[in-house]
C-alpha positions as CSV (number, residue, x, y, z in Angstrom):
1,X,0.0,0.0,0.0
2,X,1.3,3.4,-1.1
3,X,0.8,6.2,1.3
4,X,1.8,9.1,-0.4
5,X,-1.1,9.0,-2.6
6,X,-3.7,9.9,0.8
7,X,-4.2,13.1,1.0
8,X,-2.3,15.0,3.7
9,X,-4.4,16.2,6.6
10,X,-5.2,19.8,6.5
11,X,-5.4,22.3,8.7
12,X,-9.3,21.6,8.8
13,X,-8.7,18.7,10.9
14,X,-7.6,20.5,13.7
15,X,-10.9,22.7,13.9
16,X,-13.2,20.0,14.7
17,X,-16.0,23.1,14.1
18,X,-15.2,22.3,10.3
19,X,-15.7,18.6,10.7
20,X,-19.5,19.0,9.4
21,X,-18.9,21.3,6.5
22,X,-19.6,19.3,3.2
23,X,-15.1,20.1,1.9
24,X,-14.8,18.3,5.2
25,X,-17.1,15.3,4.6
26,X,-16.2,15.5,0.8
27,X,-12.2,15.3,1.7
28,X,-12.5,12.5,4.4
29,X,-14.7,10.2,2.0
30,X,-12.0,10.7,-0.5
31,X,-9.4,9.6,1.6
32,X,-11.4,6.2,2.2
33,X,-12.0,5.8,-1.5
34,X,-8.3,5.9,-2.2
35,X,-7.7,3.7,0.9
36,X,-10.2,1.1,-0.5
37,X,-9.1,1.7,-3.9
38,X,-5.7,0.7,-2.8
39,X,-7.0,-2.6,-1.1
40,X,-8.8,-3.5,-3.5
41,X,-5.7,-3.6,-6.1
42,X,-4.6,-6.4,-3.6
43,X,-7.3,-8.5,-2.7
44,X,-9.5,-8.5,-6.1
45,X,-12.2,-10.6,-4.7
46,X,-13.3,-8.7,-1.8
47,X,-16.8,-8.3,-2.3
48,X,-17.8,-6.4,0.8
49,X,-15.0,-4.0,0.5
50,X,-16.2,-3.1,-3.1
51,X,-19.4,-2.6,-1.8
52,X,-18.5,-0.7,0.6
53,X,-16.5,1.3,-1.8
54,X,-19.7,1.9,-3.9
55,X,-21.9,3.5,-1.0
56,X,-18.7,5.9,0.4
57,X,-18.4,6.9,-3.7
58,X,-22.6,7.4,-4.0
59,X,-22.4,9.4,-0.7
60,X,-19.3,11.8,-1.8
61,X,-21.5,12.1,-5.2
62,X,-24.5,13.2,-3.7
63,X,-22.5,16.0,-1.1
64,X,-20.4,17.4,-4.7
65,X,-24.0,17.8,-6.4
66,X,-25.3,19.9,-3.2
67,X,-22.2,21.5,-3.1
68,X,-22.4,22.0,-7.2
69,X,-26.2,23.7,-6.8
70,X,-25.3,25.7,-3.8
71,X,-22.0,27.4,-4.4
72,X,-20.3,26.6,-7.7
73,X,-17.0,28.5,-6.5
74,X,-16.5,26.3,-3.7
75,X,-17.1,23.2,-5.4
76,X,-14.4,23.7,-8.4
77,X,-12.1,24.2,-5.8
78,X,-12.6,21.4,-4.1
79,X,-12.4,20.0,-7.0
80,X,-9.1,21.2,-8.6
81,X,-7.7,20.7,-4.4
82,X,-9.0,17.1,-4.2
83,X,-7.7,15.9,-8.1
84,X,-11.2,14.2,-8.9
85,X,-13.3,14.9,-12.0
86,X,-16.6,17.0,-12.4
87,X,-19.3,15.1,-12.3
88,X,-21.5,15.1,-15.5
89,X,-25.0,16.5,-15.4
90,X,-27.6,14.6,-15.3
């Protein structure tokens, strides 16, 4: 398992006040997607964890189209920050 591609803990984390903002949320479900992502390079098979991988990805989709509706500033710099793609429209 590689750990430099994690994302390095921000300043955010030490203001737990942040901790329900949706960059928060959005940044800690992509830190388990690339920890899962990882895992699952190893163990192919792992049904539950690629499950489990498909909910945490559905959740962080459904906090960047909020995000996206309410402020569409904040959002393309979380995603530029972050290194994940737009979503497409619906």
């Amino acid at each position: 398992m590689v750990k430099n591609s994690f994302i390095s803990v921000r300043v955010q984390e030490k203001n737990e006040e942040n901790s329900g903002s949706v960059e928060f949320q959005v940044f800690c479900f992509t830190n388990k997607i690339r920890r899962l992502t990882s895992h699952l390079e190893l163990h192919r098979k792992d049904y539950l964890s690629q499950r489990g991988l498909r909910k945490i990805l559905e959740k962080r989709q459904r906090l960047l189209a909020y995000l996206s509706k309410k402020n569409r500033v904040r959002y393309k710099e979380l995603i530029s920050k972050l290194n994940i793609r737009e979503s497409k429209n619906r």
